[in-house]
Residue frames relative to the residue before (quaternion, step in Angstrom):
aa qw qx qy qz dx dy dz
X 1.0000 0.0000 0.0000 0.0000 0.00 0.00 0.00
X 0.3206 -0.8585 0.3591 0.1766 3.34 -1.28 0.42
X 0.3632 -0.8036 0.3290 0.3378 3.37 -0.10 0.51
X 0.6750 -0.5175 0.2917 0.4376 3.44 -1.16 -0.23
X 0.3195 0.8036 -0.2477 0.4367 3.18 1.87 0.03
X 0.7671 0.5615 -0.0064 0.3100 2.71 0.33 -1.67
X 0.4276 0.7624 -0.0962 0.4762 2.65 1.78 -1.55
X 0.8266 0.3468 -0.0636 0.4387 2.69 -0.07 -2.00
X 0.6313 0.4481 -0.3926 0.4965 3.63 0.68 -0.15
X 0.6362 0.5176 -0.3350 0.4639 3.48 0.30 -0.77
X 0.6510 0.4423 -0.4271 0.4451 3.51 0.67 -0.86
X 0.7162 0.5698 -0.2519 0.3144 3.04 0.81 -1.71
X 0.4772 0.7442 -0.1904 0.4269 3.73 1.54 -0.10
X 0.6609 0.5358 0.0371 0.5241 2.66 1.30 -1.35
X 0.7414 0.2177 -0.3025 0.5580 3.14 0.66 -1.02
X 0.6155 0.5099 -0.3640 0.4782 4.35 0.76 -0.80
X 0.3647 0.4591 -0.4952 0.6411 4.22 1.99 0.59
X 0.7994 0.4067 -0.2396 0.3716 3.53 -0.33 -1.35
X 0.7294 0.5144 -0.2894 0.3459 3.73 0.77 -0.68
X 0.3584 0.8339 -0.1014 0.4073 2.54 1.92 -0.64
X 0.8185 0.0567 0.0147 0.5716 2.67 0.47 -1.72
X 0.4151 0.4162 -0.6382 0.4972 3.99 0.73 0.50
X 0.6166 0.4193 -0.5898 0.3102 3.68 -0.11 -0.38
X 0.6219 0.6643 -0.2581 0.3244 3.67 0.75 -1.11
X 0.6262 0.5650 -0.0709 0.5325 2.73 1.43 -1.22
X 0.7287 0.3113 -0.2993 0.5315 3.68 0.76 -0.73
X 0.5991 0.5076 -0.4871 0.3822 3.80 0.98 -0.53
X 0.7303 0.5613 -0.2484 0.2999 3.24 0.85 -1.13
X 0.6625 0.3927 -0.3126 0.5560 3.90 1.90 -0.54
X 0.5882 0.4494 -0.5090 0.4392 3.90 1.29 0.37
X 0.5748 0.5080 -0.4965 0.4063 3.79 1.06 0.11
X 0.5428 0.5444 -0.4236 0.4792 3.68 1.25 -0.54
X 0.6381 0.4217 -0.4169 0.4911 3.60 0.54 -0.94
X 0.6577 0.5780 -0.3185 0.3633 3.83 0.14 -0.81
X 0.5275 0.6616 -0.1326 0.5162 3.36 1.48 -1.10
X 0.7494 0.3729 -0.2036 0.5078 3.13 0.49 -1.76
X 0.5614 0.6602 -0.2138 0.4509 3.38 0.66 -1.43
X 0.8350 0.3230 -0.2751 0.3503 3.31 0.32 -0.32
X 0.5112 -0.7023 0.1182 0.4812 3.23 1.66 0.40
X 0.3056 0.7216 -0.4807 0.3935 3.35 1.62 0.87
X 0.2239 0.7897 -0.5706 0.0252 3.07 -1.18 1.61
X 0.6629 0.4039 -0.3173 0.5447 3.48 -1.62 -0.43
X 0.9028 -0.2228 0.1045 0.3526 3.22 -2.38 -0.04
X 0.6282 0.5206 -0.2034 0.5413 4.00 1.00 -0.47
X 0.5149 0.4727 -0.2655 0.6640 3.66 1.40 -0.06
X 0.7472 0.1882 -0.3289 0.5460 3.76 -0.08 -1.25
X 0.6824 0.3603 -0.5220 0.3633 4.05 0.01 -0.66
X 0.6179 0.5728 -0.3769 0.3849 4.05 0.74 -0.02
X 0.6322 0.4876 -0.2703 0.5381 3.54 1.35 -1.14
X 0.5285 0.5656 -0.3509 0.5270 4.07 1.26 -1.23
X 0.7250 0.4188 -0.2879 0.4647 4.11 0.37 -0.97
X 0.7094 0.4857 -0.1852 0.4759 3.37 0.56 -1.36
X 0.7414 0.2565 -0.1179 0.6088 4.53 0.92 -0.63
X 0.2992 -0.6011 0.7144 0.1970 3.49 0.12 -1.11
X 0.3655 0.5548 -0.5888 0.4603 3.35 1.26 0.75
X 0.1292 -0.7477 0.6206 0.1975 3.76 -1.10 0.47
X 0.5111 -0.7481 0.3684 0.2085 3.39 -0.79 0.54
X 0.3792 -0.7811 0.4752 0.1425 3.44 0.18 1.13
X 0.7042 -0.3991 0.2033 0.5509 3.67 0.94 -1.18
X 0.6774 -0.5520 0.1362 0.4668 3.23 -0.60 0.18
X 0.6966 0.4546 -0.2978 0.4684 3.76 0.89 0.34
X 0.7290 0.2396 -0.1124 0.6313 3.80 1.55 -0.05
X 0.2699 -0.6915 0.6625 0.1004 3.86 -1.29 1.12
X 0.2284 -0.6570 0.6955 0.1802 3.91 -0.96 0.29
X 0.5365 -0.7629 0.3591 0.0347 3.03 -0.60 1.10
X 0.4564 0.8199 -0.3428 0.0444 3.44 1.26 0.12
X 0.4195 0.7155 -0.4792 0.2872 3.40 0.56 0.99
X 0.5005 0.5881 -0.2157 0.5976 3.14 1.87 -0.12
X 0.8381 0.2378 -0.1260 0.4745 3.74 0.72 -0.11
X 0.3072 -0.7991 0.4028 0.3239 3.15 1.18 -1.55
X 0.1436 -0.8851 0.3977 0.1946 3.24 -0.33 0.59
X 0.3826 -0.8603 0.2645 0.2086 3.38 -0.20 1.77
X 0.5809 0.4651 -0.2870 0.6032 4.13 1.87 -0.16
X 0.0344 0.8643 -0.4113 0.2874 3.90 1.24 0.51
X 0.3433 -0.7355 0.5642 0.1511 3.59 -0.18 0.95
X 0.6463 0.2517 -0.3130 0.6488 3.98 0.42 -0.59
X 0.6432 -0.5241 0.4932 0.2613 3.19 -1.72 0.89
X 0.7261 0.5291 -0.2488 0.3618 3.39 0.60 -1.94
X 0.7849 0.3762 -0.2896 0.3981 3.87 1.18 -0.09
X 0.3576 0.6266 -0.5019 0.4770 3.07 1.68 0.17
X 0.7451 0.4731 -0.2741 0.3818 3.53 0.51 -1.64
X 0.5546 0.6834 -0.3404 0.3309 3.53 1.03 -0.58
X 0.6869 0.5160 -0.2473 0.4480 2.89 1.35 -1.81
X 0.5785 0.4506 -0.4354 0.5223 4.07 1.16 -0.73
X 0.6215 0.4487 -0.5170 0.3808 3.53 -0.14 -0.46
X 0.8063 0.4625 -0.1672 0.3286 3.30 0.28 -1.27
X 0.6639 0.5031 -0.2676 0.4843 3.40 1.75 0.05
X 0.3616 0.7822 -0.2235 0.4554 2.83 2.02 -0.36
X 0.7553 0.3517 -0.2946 0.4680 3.11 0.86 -1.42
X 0.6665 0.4858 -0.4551 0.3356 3.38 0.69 -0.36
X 0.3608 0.6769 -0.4820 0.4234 3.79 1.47 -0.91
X 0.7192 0.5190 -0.2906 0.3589 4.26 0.47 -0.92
X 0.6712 0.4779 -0.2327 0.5167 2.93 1.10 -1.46
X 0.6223 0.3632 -0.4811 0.4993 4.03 0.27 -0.65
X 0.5421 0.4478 -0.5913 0.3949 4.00 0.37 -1.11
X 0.7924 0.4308 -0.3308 0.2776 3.48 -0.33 -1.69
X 0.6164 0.4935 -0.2990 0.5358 3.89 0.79 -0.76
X 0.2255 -0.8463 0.4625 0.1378 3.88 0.80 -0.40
X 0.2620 -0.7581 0.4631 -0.3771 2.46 1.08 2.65
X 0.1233 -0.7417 0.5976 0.2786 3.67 -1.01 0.20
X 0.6728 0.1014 -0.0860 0.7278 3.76 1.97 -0.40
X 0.4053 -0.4416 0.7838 0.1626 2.70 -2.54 0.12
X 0.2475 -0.6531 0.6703 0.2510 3.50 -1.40 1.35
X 0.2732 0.6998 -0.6409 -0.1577 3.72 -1.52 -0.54
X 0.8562 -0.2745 0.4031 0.1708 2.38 -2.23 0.00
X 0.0791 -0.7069 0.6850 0.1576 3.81 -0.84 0.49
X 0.1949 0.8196 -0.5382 0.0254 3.99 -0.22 1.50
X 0.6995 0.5777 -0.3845 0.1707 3.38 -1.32 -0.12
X 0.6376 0.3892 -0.3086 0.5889 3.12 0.84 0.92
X 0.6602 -0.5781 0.3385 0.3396 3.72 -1.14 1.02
X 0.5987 -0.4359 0.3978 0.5415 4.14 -0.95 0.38
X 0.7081 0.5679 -0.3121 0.2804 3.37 0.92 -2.32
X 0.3489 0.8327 -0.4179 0.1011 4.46 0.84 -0.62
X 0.6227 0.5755 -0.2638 0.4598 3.04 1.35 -1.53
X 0.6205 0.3437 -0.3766 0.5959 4.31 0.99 -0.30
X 0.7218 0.4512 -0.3595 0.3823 3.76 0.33 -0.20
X 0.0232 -0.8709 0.4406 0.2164 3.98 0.39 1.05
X 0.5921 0.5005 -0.4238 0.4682 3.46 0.79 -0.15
X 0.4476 0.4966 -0.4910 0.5586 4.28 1.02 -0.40
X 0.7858 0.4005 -0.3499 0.3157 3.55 -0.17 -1.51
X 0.6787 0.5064 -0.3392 0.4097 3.75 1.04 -1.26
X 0.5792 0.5549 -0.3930 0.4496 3.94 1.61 -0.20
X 0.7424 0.3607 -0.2725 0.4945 3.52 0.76 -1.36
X 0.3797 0.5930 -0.4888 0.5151 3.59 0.85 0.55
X 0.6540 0.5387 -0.3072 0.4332 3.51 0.23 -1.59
X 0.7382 0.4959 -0.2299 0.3953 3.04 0.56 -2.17
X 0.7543 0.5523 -0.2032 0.2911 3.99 0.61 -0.76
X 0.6967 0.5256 -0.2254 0.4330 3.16 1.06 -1.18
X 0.6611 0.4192 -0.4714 0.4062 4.21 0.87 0.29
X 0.5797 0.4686 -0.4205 0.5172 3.30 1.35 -0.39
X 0.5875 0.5242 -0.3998 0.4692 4.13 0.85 -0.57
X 0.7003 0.4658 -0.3650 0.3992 3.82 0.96 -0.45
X 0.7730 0.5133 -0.1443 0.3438 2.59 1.18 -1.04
X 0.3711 0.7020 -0.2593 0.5497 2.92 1.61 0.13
X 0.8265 0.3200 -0.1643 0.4331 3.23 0.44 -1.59
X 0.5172 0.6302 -0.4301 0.3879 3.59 1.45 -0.24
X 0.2492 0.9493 -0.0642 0.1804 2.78 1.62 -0.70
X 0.7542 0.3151 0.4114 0.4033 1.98 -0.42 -2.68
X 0.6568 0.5529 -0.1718 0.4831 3.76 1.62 -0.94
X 0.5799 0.6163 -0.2555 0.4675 2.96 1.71 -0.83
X 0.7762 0.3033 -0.0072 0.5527 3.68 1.51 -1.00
X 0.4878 -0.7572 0.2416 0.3611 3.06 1.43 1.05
X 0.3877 0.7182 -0.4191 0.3977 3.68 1.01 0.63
X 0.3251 -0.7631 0.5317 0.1711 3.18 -1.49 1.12
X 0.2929 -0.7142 0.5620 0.2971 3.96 -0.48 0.12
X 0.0065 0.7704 -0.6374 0.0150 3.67 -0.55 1.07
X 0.3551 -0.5820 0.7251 0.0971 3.44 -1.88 0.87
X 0.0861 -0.7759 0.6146 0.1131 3.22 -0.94 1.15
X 0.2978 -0.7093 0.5066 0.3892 4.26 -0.21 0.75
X 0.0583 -0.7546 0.6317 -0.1676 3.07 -0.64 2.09
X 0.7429 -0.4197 0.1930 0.4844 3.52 1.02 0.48
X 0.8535 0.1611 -0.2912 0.4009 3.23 -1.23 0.25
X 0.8481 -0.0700 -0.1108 0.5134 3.72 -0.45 -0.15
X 0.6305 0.5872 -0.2571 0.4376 3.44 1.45 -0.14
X 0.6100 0.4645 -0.3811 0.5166 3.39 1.42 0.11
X 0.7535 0.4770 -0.3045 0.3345 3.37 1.16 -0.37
X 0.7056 -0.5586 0.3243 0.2915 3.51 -0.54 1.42
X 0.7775 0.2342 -0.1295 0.5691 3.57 0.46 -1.42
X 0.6068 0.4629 -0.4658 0.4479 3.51 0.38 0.13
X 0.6628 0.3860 -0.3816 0.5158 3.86 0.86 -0.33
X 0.7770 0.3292 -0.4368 0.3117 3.37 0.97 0.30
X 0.4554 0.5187 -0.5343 0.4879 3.14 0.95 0.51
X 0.6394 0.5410 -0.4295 0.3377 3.76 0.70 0.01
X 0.7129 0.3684 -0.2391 0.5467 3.26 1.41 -1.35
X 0.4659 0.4723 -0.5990 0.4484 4.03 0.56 0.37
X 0.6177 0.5026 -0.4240 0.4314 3.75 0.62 -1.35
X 0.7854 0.4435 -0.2084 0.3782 4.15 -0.09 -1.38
X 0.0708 -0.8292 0.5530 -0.0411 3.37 1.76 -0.61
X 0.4525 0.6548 -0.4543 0.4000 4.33 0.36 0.66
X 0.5891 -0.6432 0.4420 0.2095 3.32 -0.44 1.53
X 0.8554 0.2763 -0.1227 0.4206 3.76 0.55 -1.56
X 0.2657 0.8071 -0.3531 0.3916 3.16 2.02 0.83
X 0.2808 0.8111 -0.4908 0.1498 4.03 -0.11 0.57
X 0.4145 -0.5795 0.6830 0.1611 3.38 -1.81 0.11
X 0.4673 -0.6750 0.5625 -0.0981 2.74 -1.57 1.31
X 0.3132 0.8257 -0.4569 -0.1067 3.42 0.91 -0.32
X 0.2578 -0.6028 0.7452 0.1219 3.28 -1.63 0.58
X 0.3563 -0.7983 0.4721 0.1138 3.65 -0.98 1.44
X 0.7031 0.5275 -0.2216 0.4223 3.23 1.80 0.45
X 0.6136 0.5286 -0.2457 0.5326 2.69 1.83 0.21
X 0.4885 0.5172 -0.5247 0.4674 3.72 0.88 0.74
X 0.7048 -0.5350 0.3865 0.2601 2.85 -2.01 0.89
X 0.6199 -0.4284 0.5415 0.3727 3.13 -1.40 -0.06
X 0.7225 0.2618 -0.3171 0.5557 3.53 -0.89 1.42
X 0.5831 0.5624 -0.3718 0.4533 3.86 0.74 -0.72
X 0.5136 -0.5170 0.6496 0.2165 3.38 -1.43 1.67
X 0.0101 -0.7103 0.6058 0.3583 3.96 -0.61 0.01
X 0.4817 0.5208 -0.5300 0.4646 3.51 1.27 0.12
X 0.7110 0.2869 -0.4435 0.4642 4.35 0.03 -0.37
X 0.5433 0.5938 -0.5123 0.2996 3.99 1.20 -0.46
X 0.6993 0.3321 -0.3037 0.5554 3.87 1.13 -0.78
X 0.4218 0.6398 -0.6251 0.1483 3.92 0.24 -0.38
């Protein structure tokens, strides 16, 4: 059982997680302003603001945030590993809060992957040690690791299976949200 103690830590986790990352988050949108501000635009702006935050550029009117989570299919090693550490810490918080899972994110790789089979068969590659490793994790603290299809390669049915054949991990799962497949997608064959 828990006390009110406890409580109060756990919360207090949580929020010294989240503050965390709004700070991150605000250093990382006053370098964009600084950027912008300085009369740095278009395609030479977003590859400067992407170097300068780790904000990646979604398109030319929205940033994904992925310094705040991490993106676990990441093209540069050092941010794959980042993204396990940093999921890690939550892997503690659900144990300690007595969580049976952790949702996330499936990042590092453009929305467009799912048309590109040799991209998708890389950001696969690139995902599945940080997804084991995760779940070894996570297996250790009786916790499942779930993927919610939050867009890009994660809304698309056959792309999450080629992930979950690759991770093959028992405490490995999906999350689905029925509003977040594409247009055209059975959501009855997207969960089968």
């Amino acid at each position: 059982t828990r006390t009110g103690d406890d409580e109060e830590m756990a919360v207090g986790a949580l929020v010294a997680l989240r503050g965390t990352q709004r700070r991150e988050r605000g250093e990382n949108l006053r370098r964009q302003d600084a950027l912008r501000s300085g009369g740095v635009t278009g395609e030479k702006a977003q590859i400067q603001i992407t170097r300068a935050t780790g904000l990646r550029v979604a398109d030319k009117r929205s940033f994904h945030d992925a310094g705040c989570i991490g993106e676990i299919g990441a093209e540069e090693k050092d941010a794959r590993k980042d993204a396990v550490t940093r999921h890690k810490k939550w892997l503690d918080v659900c144990e300690y809060l007595g969580c049976h899972s952790m949702r996330m994110n499936w990042h590092g790789a453009p929305r467009e992957i799912v048309s590109d089979a040799k991209g998708l068969e890389e950001f696969v590659k690139r995902s599945e040690p940080g997804f084991a490793e995760l779940c070894d994790y996570a297996a250790k603290k009786k916790l499942d690791v779930l993927i919610e299809n939050h867009g890009g390669a994660s809304s698309d049915p056959a792309a999450m299976e080629k992930l979950f054949a690759a991770v093959k991990h028992p405490n490995f799962g999906t999350l689905p949200d029925f509003g977040n497949f594409p247009q055209g997608v059975d959501i009855y064959d997207g969960i089968d």
